[in-house]
Every structure is written in C-alpha cells, then in structure tokens.
C-alpha positions as CSV (number, residue, x, y, z in Angstrom):
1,X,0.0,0.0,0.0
2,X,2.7,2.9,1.2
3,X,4.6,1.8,-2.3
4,X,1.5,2.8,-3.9
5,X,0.9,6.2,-2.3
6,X,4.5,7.1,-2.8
7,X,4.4,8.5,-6.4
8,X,1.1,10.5,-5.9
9,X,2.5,12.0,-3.4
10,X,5.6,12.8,-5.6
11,X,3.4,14.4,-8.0
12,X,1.6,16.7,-5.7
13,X,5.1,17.7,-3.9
14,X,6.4,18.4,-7.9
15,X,3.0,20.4,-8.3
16,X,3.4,22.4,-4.8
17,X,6.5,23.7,-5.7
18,X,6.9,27.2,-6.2
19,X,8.4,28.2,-9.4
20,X,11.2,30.2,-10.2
21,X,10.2,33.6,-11.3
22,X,13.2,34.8,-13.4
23,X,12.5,31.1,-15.0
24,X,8.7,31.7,-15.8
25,X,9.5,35.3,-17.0
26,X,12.4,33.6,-19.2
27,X,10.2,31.2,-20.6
28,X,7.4,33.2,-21.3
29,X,9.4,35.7,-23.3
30,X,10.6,32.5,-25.6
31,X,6.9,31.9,-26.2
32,X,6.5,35.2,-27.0
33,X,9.4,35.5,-28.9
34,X,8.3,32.6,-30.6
35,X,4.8,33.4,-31.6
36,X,6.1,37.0,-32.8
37,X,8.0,35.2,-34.8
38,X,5.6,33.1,-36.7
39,X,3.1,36.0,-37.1
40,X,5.8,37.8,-38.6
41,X,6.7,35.1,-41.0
42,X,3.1,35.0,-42.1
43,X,3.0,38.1,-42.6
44,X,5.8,38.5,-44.8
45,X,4.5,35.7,-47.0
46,X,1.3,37.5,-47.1
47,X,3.1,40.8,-48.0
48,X,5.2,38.7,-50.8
49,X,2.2,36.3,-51.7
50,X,-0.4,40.2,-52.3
51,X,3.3,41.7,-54.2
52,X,3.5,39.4,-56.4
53,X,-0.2,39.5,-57.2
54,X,-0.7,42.9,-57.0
55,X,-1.7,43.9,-61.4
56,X,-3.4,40.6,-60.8
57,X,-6.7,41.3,-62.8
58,X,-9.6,40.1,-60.3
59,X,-13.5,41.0,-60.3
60,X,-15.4,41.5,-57.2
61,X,-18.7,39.5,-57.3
62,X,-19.8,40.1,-53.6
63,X,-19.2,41.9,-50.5
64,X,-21.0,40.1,-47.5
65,X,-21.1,42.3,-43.7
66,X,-21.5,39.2,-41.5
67,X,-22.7,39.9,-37.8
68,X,-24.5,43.4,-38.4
69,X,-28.8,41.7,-37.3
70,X,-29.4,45.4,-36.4
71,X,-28.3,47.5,-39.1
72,X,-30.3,47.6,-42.4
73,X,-29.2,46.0,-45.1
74,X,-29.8,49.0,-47.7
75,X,-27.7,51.2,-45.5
76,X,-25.0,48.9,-46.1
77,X,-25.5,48.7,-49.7
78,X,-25.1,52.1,-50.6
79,X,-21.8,51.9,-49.0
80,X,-20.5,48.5,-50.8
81,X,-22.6,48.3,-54.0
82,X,-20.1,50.7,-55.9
83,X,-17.4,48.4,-55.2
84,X,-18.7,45.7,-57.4
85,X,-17.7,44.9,-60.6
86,X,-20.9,44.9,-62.0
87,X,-21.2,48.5,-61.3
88,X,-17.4,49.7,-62.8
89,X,-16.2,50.3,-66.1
90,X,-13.0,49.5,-65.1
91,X,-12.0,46.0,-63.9
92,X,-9.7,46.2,-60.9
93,X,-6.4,44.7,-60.5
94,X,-5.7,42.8,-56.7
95,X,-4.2,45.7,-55.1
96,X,-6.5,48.5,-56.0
97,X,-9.3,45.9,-54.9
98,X,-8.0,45.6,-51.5
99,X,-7.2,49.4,-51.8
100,X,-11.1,50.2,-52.3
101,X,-12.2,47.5,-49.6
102,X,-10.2,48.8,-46.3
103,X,-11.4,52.4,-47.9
104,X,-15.1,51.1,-47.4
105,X,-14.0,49.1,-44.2
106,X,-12.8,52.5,-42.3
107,X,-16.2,54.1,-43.6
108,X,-17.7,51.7,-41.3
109,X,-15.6,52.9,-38.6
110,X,-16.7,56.3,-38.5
111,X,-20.1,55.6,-37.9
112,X,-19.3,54.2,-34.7
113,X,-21.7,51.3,-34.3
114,X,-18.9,48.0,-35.0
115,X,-16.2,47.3,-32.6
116,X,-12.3,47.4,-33.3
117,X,-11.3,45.9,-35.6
118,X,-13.0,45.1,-39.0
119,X,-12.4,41.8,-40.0
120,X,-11.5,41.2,-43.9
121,X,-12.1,37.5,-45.7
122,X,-11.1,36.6,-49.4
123,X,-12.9,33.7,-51.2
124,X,-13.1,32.2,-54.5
125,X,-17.5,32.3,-55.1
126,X,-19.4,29.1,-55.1
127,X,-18.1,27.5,-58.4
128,X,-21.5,25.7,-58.8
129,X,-22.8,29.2,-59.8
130,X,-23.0,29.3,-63.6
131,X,-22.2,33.4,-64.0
132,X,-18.8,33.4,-62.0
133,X,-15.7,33.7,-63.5
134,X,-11.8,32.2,-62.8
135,X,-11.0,36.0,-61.9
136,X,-14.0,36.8,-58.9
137,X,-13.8,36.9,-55.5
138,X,-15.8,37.1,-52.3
139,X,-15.0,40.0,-50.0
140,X,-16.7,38.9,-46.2
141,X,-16.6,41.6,-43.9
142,X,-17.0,40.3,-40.1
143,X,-18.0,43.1,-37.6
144,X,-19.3,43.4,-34.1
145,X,-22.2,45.8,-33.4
146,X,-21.8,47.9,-30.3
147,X,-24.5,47.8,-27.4
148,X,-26.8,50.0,-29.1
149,X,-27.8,51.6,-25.7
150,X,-25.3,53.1,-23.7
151,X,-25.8,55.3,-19.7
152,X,-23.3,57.5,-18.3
153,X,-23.3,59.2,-15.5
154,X,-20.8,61.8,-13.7
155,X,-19.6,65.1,-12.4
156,X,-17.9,68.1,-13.7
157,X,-15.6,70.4,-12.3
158,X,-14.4,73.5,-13.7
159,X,-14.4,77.5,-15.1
160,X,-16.5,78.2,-11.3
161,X,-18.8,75.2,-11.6
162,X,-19.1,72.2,-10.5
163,X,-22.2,70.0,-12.1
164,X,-23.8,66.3,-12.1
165,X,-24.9,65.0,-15.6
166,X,-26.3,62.0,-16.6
167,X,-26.6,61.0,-20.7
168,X,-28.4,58.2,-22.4
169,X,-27.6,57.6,-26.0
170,X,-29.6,55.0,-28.0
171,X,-27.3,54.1,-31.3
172,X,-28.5,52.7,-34.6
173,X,-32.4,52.9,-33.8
174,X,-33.7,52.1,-37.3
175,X,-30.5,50.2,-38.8
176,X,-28.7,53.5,-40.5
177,X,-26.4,54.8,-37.5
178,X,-28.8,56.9,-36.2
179,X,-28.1,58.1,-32.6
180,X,-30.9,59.9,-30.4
181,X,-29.2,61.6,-27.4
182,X,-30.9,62.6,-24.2
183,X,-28.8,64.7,-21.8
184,X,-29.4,66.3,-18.3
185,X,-27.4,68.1,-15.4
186,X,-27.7,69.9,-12.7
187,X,-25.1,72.6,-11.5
188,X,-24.1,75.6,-9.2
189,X,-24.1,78.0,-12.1
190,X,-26.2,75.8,-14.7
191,X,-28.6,75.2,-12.4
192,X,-31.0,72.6,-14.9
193,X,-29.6,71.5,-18.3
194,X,-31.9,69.2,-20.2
195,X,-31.9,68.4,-24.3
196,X,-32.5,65.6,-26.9
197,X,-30.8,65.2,-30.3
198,X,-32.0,62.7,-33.2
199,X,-28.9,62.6,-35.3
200,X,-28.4,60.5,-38.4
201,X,-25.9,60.2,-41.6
202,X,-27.4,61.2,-44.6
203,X,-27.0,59.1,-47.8
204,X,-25.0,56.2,-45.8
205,X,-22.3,59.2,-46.1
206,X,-20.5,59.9,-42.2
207,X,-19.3,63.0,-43.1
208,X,-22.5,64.3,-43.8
209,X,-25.1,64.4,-40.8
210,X,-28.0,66.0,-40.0
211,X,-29.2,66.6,-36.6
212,X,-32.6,67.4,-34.4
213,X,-33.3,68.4,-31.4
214,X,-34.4,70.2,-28.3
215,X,-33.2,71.7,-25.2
216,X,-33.6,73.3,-22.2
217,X,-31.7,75.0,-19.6
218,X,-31.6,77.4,-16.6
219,X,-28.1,79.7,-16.1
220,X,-27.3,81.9,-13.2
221,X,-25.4,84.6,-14.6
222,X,-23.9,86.0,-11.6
223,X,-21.0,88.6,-13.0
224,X,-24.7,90.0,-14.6
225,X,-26.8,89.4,-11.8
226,X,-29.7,87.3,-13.3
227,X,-30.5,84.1,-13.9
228,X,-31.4,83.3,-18.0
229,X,-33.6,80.4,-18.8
230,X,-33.8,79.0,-22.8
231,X,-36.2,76.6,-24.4
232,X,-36.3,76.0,-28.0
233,X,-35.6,74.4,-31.0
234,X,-32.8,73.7,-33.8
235,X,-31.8,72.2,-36.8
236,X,-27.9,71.3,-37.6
237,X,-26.5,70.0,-41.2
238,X,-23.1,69.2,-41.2
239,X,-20.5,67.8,-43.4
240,X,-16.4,67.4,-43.8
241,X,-15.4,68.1,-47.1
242,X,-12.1,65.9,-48.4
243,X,-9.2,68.4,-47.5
244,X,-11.0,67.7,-44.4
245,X,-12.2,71.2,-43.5
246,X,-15.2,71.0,-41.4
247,X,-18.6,72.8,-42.2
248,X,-22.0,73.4,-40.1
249,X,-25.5,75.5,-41.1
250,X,-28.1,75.7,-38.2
251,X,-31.2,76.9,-37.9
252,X,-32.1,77.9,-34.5
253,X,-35.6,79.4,-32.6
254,X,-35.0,80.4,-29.2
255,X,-37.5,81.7,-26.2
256,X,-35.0,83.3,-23.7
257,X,-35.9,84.8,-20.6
258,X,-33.6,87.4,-18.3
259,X,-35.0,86.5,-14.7
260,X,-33.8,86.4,-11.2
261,X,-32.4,89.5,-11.0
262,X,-30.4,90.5,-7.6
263,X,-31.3,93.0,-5.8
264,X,-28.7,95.1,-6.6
265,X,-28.6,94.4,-10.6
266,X,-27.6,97.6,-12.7
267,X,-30.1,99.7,-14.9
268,X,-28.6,98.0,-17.9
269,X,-29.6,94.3,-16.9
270,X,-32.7,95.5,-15.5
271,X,-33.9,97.1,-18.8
272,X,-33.0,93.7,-20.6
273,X,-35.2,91.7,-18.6
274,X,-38.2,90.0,-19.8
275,X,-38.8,87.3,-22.6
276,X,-37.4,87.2,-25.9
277,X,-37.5,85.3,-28.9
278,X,-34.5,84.7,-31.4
279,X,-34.8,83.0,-34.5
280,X,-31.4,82.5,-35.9
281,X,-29.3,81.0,-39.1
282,X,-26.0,80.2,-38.5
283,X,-22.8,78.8,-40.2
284,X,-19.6,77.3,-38.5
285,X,-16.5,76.6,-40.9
286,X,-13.2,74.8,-39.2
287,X,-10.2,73.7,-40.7
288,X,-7.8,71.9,-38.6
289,X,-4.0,70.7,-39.0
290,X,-2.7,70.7,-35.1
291,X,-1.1,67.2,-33.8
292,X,-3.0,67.6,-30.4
293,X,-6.4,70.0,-30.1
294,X,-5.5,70.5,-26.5
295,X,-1.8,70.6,-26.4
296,X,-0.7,70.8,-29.7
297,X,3.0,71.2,-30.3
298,X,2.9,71.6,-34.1
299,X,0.3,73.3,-36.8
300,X,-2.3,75.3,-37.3
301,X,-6.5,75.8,-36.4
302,X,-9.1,78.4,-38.1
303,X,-12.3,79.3,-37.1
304,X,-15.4,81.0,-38.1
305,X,-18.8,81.2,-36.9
306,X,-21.8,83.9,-38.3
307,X,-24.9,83.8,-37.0
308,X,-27.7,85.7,-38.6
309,X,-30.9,86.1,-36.1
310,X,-34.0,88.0,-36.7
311,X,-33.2,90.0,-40.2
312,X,-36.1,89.3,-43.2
313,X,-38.4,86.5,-42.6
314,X,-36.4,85.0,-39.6
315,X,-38.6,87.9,-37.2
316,X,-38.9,87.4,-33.8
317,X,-37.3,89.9,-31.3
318,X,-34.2,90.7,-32.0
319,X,-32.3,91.0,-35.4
320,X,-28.2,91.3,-35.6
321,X,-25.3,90.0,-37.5
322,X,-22.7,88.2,-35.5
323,X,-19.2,87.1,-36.8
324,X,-16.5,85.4,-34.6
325,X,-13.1,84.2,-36.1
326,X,-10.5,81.8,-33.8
327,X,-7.6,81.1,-34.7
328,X,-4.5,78.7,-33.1
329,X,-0.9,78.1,-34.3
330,X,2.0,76.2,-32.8
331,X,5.5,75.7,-34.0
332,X,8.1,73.3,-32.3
333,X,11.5,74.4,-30.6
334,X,14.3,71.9,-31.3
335,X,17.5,72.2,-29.1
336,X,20.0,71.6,-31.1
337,X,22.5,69.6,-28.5
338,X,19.2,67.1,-28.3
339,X,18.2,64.5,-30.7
340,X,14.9,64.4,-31.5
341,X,11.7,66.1,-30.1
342,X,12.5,68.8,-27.2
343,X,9.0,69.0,-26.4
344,X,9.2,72.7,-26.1
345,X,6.8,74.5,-28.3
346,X,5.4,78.4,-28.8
347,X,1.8,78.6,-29.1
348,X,-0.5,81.6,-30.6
349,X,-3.8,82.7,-30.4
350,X,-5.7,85.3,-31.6
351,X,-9.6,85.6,-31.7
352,X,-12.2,88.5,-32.3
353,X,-15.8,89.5,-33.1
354,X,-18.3,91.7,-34.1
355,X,-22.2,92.2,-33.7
356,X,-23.6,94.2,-36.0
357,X,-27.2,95.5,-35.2
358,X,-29.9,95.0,-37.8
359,X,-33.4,95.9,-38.3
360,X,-36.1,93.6,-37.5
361,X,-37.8,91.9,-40.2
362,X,-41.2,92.5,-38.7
363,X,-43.1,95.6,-37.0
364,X,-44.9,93.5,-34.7
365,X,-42.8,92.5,-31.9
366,X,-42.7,93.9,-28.6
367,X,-38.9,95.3,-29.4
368,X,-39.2,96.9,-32.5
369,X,-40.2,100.1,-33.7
370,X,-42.1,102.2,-36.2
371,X,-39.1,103.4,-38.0
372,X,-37.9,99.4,-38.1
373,X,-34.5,101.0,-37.4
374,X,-31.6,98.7,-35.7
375,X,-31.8,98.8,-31.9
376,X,-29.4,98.3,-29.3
377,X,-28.4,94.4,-28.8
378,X,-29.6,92.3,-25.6
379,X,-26.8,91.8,-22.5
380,X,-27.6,87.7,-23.8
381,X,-26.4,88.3,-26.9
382,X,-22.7,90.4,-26.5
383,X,-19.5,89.2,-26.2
384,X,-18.0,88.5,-22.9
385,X,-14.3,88.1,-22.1
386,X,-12.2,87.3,-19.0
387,X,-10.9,84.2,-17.5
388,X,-9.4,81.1,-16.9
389,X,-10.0,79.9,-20.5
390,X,-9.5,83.1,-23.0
391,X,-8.0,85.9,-21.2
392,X,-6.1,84.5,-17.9
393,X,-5.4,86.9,-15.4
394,X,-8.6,88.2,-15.2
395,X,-12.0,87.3,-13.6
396,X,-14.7,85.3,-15.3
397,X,-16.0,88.4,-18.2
398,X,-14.1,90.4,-15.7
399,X,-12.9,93.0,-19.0
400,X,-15.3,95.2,-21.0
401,X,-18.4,97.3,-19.8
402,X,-19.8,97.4,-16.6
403,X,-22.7,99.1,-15.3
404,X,-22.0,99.1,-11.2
405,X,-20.7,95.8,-10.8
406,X,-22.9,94.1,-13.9
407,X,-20.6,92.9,-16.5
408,X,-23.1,93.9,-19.5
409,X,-21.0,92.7,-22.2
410,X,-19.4,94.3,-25.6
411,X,-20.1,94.7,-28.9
412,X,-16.6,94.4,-30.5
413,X,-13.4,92.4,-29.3
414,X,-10.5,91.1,-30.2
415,X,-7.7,88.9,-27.6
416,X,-4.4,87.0,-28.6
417,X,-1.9,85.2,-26.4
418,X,1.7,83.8,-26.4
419,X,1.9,80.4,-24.4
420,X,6.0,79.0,-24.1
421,X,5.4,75.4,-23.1
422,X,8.4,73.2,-21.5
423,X,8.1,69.8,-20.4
424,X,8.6,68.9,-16.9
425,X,12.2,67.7,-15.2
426,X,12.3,63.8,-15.3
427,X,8.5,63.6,-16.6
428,X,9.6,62.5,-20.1
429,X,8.5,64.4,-24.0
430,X,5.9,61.9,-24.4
431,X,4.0,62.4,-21.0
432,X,0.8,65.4,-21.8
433,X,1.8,67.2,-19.0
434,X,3.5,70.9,-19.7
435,X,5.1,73.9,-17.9
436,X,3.7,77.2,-19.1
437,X,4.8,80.8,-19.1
438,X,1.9,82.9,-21.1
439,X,1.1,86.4,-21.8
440,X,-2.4,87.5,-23.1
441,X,-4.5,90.5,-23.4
442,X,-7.3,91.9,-25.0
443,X,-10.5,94.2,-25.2
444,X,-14.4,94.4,-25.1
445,X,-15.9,97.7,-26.6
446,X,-19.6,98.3,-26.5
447,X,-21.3,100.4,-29.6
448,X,-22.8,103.7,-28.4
449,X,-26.8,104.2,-27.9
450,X,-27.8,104.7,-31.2
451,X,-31.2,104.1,-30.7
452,X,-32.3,107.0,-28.4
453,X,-31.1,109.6,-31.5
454,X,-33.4,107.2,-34.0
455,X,-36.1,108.0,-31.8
456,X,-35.8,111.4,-31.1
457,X,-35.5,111.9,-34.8
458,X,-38.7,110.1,-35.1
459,X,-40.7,112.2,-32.8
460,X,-39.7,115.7,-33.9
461,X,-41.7,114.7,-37.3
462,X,-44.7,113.9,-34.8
463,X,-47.0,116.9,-36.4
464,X,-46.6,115.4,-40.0
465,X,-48.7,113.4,-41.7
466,X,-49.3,111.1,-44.7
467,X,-46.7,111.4,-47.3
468,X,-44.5,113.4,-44.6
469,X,-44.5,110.7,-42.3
470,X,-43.7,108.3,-44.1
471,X,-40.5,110.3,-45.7
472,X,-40.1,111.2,-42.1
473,X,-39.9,107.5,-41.0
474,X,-37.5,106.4,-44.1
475,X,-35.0,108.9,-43.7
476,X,-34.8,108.2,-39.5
477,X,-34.2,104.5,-40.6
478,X,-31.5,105.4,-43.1
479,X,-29.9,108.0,-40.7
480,X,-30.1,105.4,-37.9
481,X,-28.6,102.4,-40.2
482,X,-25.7,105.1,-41.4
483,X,-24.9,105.9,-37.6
484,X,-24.7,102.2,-36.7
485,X,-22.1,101.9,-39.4
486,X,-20.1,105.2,-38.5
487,X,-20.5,103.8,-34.8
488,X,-19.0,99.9,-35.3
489,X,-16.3,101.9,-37.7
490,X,-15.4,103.8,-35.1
491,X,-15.1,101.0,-32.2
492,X,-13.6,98.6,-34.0
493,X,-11.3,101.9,-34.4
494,X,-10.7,102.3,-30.8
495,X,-9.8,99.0,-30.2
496,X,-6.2,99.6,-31.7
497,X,-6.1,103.3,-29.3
498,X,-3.6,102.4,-26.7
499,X,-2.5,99.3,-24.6
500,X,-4.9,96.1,-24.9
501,X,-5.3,95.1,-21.0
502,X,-3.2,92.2,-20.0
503,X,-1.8,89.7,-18.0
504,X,0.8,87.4,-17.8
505,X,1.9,84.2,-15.4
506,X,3.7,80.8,-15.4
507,X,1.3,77.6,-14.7
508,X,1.0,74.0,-15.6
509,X,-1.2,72.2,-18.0
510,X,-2.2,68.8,-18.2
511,X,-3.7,67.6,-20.9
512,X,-6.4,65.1,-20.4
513,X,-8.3,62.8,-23.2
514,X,-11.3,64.4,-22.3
515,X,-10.6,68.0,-21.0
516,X,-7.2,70.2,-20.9
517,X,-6.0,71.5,-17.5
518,X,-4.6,74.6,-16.2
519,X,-3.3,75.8,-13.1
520,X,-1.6,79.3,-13.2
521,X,-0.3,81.8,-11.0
522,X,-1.4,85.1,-12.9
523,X,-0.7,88.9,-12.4
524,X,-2.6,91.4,-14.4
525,X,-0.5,94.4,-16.0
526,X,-2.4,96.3,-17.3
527,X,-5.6,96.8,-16.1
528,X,-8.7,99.4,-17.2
529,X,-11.4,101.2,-15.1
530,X,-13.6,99.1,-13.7
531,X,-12.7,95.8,-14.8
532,X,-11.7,93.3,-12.6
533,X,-8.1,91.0,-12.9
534,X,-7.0,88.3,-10.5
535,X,-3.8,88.1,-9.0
536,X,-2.7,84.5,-7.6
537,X,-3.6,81.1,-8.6
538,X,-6.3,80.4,-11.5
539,X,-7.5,76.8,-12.2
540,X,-9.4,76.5,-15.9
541,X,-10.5,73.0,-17.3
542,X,-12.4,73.5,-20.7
543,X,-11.8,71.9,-24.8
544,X,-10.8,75.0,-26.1
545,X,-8.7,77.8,-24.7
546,X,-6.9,81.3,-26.1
C-alpha cells in the first residue's frame, strides 16, 4: 500500500513547488518571442504572396457584412454596391481591390456602431454558380455591433462650476447609424440642463449628418446678476469636405428669458429683462491641421462662426449680424545639443468678433419700432471676455463694460496670447503634461446708444402726416442704419487706441483625453477702469482655450 501512495505524493510535492520567477518570466518571453515570430513570417508571406499579385486582374462578385442583425441592409449597400464589378467600367487589378475594400471598411468605422477591428475574408465564389468567373472573389466583412444603448453618468468640475450629468444615447435605432441623445445636469451655475438630439448620416455618407433636437436649460449669470432660462428648437447640417475642412448650417428658434435679477442688478440688466424670442441662421466653418487639439505642439487651427438672427423672414425679437473668427498656431523648438523632439513648443492665439445691429424683419414685436431702425443688442447676446479659459489673469467676463458691478458685455473684441510650453524635469516628452509661461491681453468695446437719437429723430416729425410721415420714418431708418455703421467703424477703431489690458503668469497644464488643464499663478499688467483682474492662482478646465 505505502509503495502505492508514494508516487502520488511525488506528483503533488512536484506540483506544490513554487516556481522560479526569473525562470517563468524567461520562458514566457521565448513563447513570445516565438509566436512574434511566426506572425511575422506569415505576414511576410502574405506581404510577398499580395506583391507578387498585386496587377493581378480580379473581379469583385460580392461583399457580404456578416454579424450586423441590427443594421439595415440597404444602409450597407449604398456603402459597398459601388465596389462591385458589375457597377465599374473598369476591372480592378488585386491591389486596387483591396485598396477600395479597407477604404469602405474605415467608412464603417466612422459611424461608430462596430467594434475594433474590422475583420477582412477573401474567397473564391461558389463555383457551382454558372455566371462566375476564374478572376472573382468574395469580399466577407466580419464586424461586431456595439450595445446599441449606452448610460453615463458623472460630475464636472471647472471654469467656477461644479455640475452632475447623466446621458443616455440610443445608437442605430432604425438600422442606419442613427443616434438619439438625451442629456441632463444639474449645477451651481447651470442650475437645470436638459436636451435631446435625433442625429443620423445622410445618404449612408458619415461625413454628412444632419441633426434634431431640443433643449432646455436654466443659467445663473452671476457677473450680470440674473438668472437666464432658454427653451427652444434647432436644426444642424453638417459635413467634412475631403481636405478635411469642417462645415455646419443651423437653424435655431429660441425663447429666452432674463430673470432672477439680484437686488442690486444695474439699470442695464434690468432694462434687458423680460422674454425674448431669437430665430437665428448660422454657419460654423473649421479647418484643422494641429497634432493635439488640446496641447498641440505643431500646426495650425481656423475658425469661423456667423450667425444671422432675426433680419427678413427669420422675425422674432431681435435682429443682428454676429461674426466670430479663432484662430491657433504652434510651432516646435528643437534644441540643437538634443536629438529628436525637445518637447518645447510656442503657441499663438488670436480671436475677435463683431455684432452688428440690424433691423427687424417685422413691425410686430414687442422690441421693435415704427421706424424698423436697428436697436441696441440684448446683455444675452454680446460678447464677454475674461478668465481662466481666454484671457487668464482676469475674472470670469471680468474686462469690458460694466454698469456698477454688472458685466453687461461688448459689442466688438478682439484677444491674442503667447503660451512658451516646457516639459517637466524627469516627466519624459511623451508624458501630456507641460510647464507654461503665457502672456495674453485683450478688449471688449460696446457700440454707443444709437437708438435714443433714431427715436428722437422720429418724434420731432410727430405733427406730419401722410406722405411726410412716411419720408419722415425712411430717412430716420437710413440715418439710424448710417450711424450704426459710422458707430462699429469707429469702435472697432478704438480698439487699436492704446494698450490692450493684459496679464501674464507661469502655470501648468495637463492635458487630459477628455478636458485640458490649467493651473496658473497670474498677475494682471495692465488693467482698465472698472474691470476686474486676479492676481494669484487660477484653475481652468475647458476643450478650447486662447
């Protein structure tokens, strides 16, 4: 018997043993080694094998997307019908077929419903069928569908606010890589954010989208001292062209209301409050060559956006013209005792815009006049600047006109900044983390009350009548329209008359996947009347920054 337990017990000793790890590790970096090795053997007889076939002259009889149940199979032939033979007058030679395929395969990609990667199978077809040829082959295309619904929840912290959100996005509801959206947050500035989006490709094509939705949303504005609450409706096209330059046309109607006002709000906010209504057209044109969006170290961004609200049939309450352009350049700094990358860069930015008052395209609002002359625009639709994320140095729309201590806004600005960025001792090139020494400085200018002369004008003609009235009434509007022009002429003037205010300060950025980073120690240099800087440390997390 104890002869016959002996060698069990020898193989449960031999199994308890502990191994050595510089052993396993060795022996595990052999299998490794091993099965790199073989891949890259078969992949070097691939690469010879497709050479040597490559003006091979094939046909391509089918193209098969195996393990898409959800997604319409219509959608997926406008995509791969094209491809076929049947459909070319060209026949296609093995390389330029596999060319056209992985082309069509990272079309799928961009819709964002498969999972990395795409799987690609060549076959001969069925020879049983009677119409194929020695030259046709069978293109299978094996994907993955994502979970078509998908929750997130989270919180937000940055720019003075901190915020919950929660977002639930339902992904290729009929089969075409349609997404419906619904969003909500709640914040200490934003107090309720709520909206829905119904967005789909158009034509199977992902770089052209259209988009739906809704939203809703109430905003303390406390540098104004009111609260602003927006419900409404829009309409977005969009499209990259291929020299990849990004386009968007909107079509926006808006109820806004200026509520909650403090106790202590200015004249200015106070004679803005109420309900409004904006009905607006807008346009949004990008082109984009940086290596990094938020911490590029090389190329170039530009930027324009127009908006057109309330001019012809658009109506509603207010009618302006409002042009922003952004623009972003980087350019490395090699050290010429260091090979490769130094990781030091100089960054630029410059950005400015206009508003342009118009004349409403109807008489009956609640804003407009008899003369339909331009009026004076709304504290909710001028420019604000200041803070962590355009002009550092200064307190969130801390520059510009005030009324008291109301930050009303401006009509006309421009900013730029010069950002030095150094990587940190011992923290490596690659690593997105940066030291910063900036400078950066602009101005906010608000147009002058033109509407108070329009309406004086208007009532000295008040003992007129008929025919005199109405001459009376056309010349106001042309005066008024001619004085808005001599009036942005001449801001946009004054924004070149002396020093822009500015700041400068050292800080560190971080660049995260989803947000960029900034902590900076800031002193203001040159600061205007009334507007408010801040000296000392300033934390700014955003996408897009000056």
């Amino acid at each position: 018997m104890a002869s016959a337990v002996d060698p069990e017990e020898d193989v449960f000793d031999r199994l308890n043993k502990t191994t050595d790890p510089k052993k396993q590790h060795q022996h595990d970096e052999q299998i490794q080694k091993r099965l790199l090795a073989q891949q890259e053997k078969a992949q070097q007889r691939l690469a010879e094998l497709l050479d040597s076939n490559s003006t091979l002259p094939v046909t391509l009889s089918s193209i098969s997307v195996v393990g898409a149940p959800h997604t319409r199979k219509g959608f997926l032939q406008r995509i791969f019908r094209p491809l076929l033979s049947e459909h070319r007058d060209a026949p296609y030679t093995l390389a330029g077929a596999l060319q056209q395929i992985n082309s069509s395969a990272n079309t799928l990609h961009k819709f964002d419903i498969f999972h990395v990667p795409i799987s690609l199978y060549i076959d001969r077809p069925d020879k049983a069928e009677s119409s194929s040829t020695p030259s046709d082959l069978a293109v299978y295309l094996t994907v993955r569908e994502k979970s078509r619904f998908l929750l997130k929840t989270g919180t937000d912290v940055g720019n003075a606010e901190g915020s919950a959100y929660g977002n639930l996005t339902w992904r290729n509801i009929f089969g075409g890589a349609e997404t419906f959206n619904v969003n909500a947050s709640l914040g200490t500035r934003t107090r309720s954010a709520y909206s829905v989006g119904f967005d789909t490709p158009v034509l199977s094509n992902p770089d052209l989208r259209w988009e739906f939705g809704g939203l809703a949303s109430a905003t303390q504005r406390p540098w104004a001292s009111h609260e602003e609450v927006q419900k409404g409706l829009g309409s977005k096209l969009r499209w990259l062209t291929s020299s990849g330059t990004r386009h968007e046309f909107g079509f926006s109607g808006i109820w806004r209301q200026i509520t909650g006002l403090a106790p202590n709000a200015s004249p200015t906010v106070r004679g803005d409050a109420g309900d409004s209504v904006k009905n607006s057209v807008s346009h949004v044109w990008t082109t984009d060559r940086r290596d990094n969006p938020l911490l590029p170290s090389t190329g170039y961004m530009l930027k324009s956006t127009s908006e057109l609200a309330g001019w012809g049939p658009l109506q509603g309450d207010v009618a302006f013209w409002k042009s922003e352009l952004e623009s972003q350049a980087a350019v490395p700094i090699p050290l010429p005792f260091l090979k490769g990358p130094s990781g030091i860069s100089l960054m630029t930015g410059l950005r400015a815009g206009l508003l342009y008052p118009l004349a409403l395209g109807t008489r009956n609002s609640a804003r407009s006049s008899s003369s339909s002359s331009p009026e004076a625009s709304c504290i909710n639709d001028r420019f604000q600047l200041g803070g962590p994320t355009d002009v550092r140095g200064f307190r969130l729309s801390g520059l510009g006109p005030r009324d008291g201590q109301d930050a009303v806004g401006g009509d006309v600005y421009a900013a730029g900044s010069a950002n030095l960025l150094l990587p940190l001792p011992r923290v490596g090139v690659e690593r997105p983390l940066r030291l910063q020494a900036f400078v950066n400085g602009g101005r906010l200018l608000a147009l002058r009350d033109y509407s108070s002369s329009s309406s004086s004008s208007s009532s000295s003609s008040g003992g007129r009548s008929g025919e005199e009235e109405k001459g009376g009434a056309a010349a106001s509007s042309s005066s008024s329209s001619s004085s808005v022009q001599q009036n942005v002429v001449s801001t946009i003037a004054e924004l070149a008359n002396g020093l822009p205010s500015l700041a400068a300060g050292v800080g560190i950025v971080y660049a995260h996947p989803v947000a960029r980073f900034e902590l900076n120690f800031s002193l203001p240099i040159v600061l205007r009347k009334g507007e408010q800087g801040r000296k000392g440390l300033q934390f700014g997390v955003g996408i897009s920054f000056l």
